[in-house]
N, C-alpha and C positions, 0 to 999 in steps of 0.2 A: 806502568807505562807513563810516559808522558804529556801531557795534555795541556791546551790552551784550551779555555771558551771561551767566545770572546761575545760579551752581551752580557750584562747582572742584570738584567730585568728578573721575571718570575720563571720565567725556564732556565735561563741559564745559570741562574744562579743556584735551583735548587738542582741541575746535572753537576754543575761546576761539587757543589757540594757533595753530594751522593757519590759522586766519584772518585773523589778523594777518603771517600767514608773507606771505600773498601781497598785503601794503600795506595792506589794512583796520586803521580806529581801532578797536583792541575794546579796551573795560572789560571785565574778569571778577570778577563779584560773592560773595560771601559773607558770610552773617551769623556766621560762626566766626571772628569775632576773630584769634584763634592761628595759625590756617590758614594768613589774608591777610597775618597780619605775616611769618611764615614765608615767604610766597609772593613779598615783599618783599626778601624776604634771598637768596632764589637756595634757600633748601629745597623742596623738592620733596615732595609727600606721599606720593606712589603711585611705583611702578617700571614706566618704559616704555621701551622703547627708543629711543632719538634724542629722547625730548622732553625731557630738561632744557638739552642745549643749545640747542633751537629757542627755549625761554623766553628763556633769556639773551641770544640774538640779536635778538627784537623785545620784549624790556623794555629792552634798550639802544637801540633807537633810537625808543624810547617808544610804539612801536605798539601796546605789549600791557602795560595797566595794572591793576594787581590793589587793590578797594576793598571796605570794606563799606557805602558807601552808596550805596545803590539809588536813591535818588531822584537822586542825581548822574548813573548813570548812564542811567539813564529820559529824564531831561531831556538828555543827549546823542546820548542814539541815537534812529536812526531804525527800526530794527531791533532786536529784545530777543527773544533764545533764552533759553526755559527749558529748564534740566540741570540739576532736584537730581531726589533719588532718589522714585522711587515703591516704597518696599520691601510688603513681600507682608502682608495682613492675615493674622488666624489663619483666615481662612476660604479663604485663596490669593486672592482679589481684590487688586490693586494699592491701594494706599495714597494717595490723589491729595491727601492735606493738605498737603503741602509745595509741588505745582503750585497747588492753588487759592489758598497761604498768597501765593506770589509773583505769584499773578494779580493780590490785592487791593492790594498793596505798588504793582504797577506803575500800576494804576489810579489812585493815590492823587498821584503824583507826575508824569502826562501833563501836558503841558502844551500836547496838539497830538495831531492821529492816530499812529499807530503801525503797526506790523507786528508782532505775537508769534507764535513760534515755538514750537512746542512741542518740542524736541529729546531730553526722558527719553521714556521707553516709557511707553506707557499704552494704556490699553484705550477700545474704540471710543464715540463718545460725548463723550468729554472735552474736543474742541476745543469743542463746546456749550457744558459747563458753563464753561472758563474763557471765555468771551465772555460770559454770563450775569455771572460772577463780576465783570470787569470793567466791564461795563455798570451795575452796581449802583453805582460810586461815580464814575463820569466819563460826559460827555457826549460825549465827544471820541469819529470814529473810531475802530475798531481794529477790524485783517484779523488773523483765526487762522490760521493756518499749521501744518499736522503736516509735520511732516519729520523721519521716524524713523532714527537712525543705527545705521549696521550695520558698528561697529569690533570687531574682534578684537580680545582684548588679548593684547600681544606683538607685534601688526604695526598699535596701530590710526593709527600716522603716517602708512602707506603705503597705508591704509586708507582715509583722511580725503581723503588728498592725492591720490589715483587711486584713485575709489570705485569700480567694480562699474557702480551706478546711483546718484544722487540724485533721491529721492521726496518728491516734495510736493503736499500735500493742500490745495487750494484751489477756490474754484469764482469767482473773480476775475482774470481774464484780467492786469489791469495786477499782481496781486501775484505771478501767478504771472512775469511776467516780469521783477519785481525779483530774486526768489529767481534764478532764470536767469541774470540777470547775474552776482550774489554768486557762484556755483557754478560762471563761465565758466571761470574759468582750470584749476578741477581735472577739467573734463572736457574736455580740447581733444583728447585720443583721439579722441573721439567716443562715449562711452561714455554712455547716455543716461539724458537729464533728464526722468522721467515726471512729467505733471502728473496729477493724480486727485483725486476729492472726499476731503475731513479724514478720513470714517469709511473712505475703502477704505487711506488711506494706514494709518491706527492700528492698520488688520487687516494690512496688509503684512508690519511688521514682525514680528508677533508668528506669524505663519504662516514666514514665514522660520524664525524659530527652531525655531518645532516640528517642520515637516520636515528641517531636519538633527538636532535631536535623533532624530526617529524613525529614521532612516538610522543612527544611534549605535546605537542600543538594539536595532534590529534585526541589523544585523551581528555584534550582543554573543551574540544569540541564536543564532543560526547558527554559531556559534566556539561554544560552550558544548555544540551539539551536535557541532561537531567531534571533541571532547575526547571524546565517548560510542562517536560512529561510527569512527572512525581516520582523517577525512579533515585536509585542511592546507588551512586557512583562509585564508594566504600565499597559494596558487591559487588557490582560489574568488575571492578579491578581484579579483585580477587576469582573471580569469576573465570574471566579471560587470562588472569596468570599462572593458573594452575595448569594452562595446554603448556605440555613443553615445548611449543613451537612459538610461543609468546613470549612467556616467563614476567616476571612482575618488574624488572629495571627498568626506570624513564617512565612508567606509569602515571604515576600519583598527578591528578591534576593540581592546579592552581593559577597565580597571577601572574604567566608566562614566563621565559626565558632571559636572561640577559647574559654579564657577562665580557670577558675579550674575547672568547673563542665561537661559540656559536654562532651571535650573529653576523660578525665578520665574514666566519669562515662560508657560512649559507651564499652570501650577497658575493663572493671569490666565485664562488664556485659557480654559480649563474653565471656571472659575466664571465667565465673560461669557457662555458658553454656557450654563450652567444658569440664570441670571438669563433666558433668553429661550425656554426650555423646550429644550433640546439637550444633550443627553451626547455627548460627544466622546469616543470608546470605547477610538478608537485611541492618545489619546494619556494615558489613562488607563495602559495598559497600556506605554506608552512608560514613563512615571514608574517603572511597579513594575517592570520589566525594568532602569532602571539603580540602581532602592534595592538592589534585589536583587545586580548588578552589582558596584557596591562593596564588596560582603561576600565575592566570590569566591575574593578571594587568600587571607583569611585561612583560606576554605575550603581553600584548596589548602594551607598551611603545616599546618594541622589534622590533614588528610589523608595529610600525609607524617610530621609527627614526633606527631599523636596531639594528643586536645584537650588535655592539660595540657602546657603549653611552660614550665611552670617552671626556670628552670635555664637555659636558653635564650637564646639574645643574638642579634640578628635585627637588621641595620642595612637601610634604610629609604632608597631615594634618591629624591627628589625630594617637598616637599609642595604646593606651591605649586597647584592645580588644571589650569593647563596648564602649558608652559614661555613664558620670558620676562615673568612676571608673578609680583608678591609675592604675587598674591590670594590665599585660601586660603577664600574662602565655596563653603563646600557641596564643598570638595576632598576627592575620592575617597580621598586619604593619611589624613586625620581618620581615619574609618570604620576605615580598614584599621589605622593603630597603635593607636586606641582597643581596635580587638578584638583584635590581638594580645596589649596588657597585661591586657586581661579572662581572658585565657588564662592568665595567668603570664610572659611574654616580657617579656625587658630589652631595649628601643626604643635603638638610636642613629640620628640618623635627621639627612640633609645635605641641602640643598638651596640653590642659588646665592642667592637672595633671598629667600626666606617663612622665612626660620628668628623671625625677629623676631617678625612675624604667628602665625608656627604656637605662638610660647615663651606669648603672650597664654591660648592655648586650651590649651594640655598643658602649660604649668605646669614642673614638678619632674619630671613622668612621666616621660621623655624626655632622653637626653643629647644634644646638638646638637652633632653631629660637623664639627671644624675643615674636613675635606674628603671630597671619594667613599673615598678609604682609609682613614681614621680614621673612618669610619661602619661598615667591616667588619672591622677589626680584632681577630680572637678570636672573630669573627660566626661563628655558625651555621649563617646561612642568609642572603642578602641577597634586598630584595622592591625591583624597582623599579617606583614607580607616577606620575611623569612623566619624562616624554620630554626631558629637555633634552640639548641636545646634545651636551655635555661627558660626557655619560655613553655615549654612542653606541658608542667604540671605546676604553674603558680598558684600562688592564696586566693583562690575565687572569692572565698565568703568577703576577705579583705577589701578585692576589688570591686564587691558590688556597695562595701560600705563606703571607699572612696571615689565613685566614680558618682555623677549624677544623674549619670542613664545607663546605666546595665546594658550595654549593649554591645556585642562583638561581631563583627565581621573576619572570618577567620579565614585567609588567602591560601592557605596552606592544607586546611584539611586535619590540623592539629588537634584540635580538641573535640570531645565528646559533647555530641548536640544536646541528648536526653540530659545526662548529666547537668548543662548549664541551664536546660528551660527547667529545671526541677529548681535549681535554686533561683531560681527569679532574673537567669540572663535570657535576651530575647538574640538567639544564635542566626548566622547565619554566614553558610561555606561554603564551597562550591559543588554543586551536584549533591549536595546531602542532603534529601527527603527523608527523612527521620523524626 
């Protein structure tokens, strides 16, 4: 087939890509200049795992062509996903100027019916208005399409390529059956292809989110009383994951949520609900359980050396918001070093990929340590607040000879308590009574 998306951000560029993986013509569109020359040259903007070789393999055999003009690639496909961003207004509503901007662009340049897709998140409603949007400047056909993607980032190749589900929002029998074909080959498991009207697909996604955020925030809570009661959060998990009406994904406590998807998508979906007279109560309190969340560790560093940490040298692993991703929006690490130096604490802080992203927002504040050892070096105290895996099982004995207080604050849940008070670390994680 042939395909436009138009967006390289981090969806569209890893559909744009995966789509072409499996022989599809895709254009991938952007009006950032720099981006697509970049994107020309084999630079890559974002850090994902396995996607800069997939580029390199179908921009060499020209399946996968990166332009900024739209109307080229409008006039070659027959299919046009939109992927730029719906970022969050100040009122937490999604931001739909950049979808409606690319409704009007595509309208302007048909030259024949269409299929658009809508592929960013957005909130219920909006396959309407871009049909409206488009309809304003062309007489030509065009089928809306919602089809929400629901990629992890750090797996979202595996993601793409052996989805879960593919949802799509249609109430057109033959379009729902193009989309069907497009999507044959990443579901030959049998992994199913629901078809459903635009508005139930637009609530899909954003209901997905918010119940595993809740499942986040809720387990944050229940570890936090751990910490009160003397129970180990470690069992309780396992405990409650064994029902299979539970199961153990979105469990694992820690230093809360960030991200471009959850929090955004949480504070959408409120205010879609207040726009139609409904307070969403539960996931109100989801939000103030992980703001709150964030701030925990620094409670806990507080709590053990006292609010003034002046003098104090505190290395920092991971900022990146989860692992295998540079992102760092709305990363729980932010929160945590900010309030450390609010306290007096000298930050050296390591993380495989966001160190770049994190230097944008902390500046001078922060020494950015060459590795996990040279972020504890002389350290006080070490906080780790993501999970990558490289941090999973390092040189203890090492680090209790270079650090000059053995002391770990583990956000994560990562390491074994008994183990480190045995060698002379003084531990402490979340809900772990041990």
């Amino acid at each position: 087939m042939h395909i436009a998306v138009v967006g390289s951000g981090y969806v569209g560029l890893v559909a744009a890509t995966c789509l072409s993986e499996m022989g599809n013509d895709v254009i991938c569109v952007d009006n950032n200049k720099e981006k697509i020359e970049n994107l020309n040259k084999g630079i890559i903007p974002i850090y994902e795992p396995g996607l800069k070789p997939m580029i390199e393999r179908n921009t060499a055999e020209n399946r996968l062509t990166f332009t900024t003009d739209i109307g080229l690639a409008v006039r070659k496909s027959s299919i046009i996903f939109i992927s730029v961003g719906t970022p969050p207004g100040e009122d937490g509503s999604a931001d739909l100027k950049h979808v409606l901007a690319v409704a009007s662009d595509i309208a302007k340049h048909m030259d024949g019916s269409r299929i658009v897709v809508n592929k960013s998140t957005v909130p219920v409603g909006t396959a309407d208005r871009v049909r409206e949007q488009i309809r304003k400047s062309t007489e030509y056909d065009v089928h809306i399409v919602s089809n929400p993607e629901f990629l992890k980032e750090g797996s979202a190749i595996d993601d793409f390529m052996k989805p879960d589900r593919v949802v799509i929002g249609t109430d057109f029998n033959e379009v729902a059956e193009t989309l069907k074909e497009l999507y044959s080959p990443f579901v030959r498991t049998n992994n199913p292809v629901l078809v459903m009207s635009n508005r139930s697909a637009e609530m899909t996604k954003y209901v997905a989110n918010s119940l595993l955020a809740t499942r986040i925030s809720f387990m944050n809570e229940i570890a936090n009383m751990c910490d009160s009661v003397g129970a180990d959060i470690h069992d309780i998990r396992i405990g409650i994951g064994s029902d299979s009406r539970i199961g153990y994904s979105f469990l694992f406590p820690g230093a809360g949520f960030g991200g471009s998807c959850f929090p955004k998508d949480i504070r959408a979906l409120q205010k879609t609900a207040l726009q139609n007279g409904i307070e969403l109560r539960v996931l109100k309190a989801v939000t103030d359980v992980n703001q709150d969340q964030k701030r925990l560790l620094v409670r806990k560093v507080t709590d053990h050396f006292g609010d003034n940490l002046n003098g104090l040298t505190i290395g920092v692993w991971g900022i990146s918001f989860k692992p295998n991703t540079d992102d760092i929006r709305e990363a729980p690490a932010i929160t945590v070093i900010e309030g450390l130096i609010e306290r007096g604490a000298a930050i050296a802080a390591y993380d495989p990929q966001a160190m770049e992203n994190a230097s944008e927002v902390l500046g001078d504040s922060v020494r950015f340590a060459s590795s996990v050892y040279d972020a504890v070096t002389g350290a006080d105290a070490m906080v780790l607040v993501t999970e990558w895996t490289e941090f999973r099982e390092p040189d203890f004995p090492r680090m209790a000879e270079i650090m000059r207080k053995p002391v770990i604050f583990d956000g994560r849940n990562v390491f074994n308590p008994v183990k480190l008070r045995e060698l002379g670390f003084t531990y402490f994680g979340i809900g772990r009574n041990i």
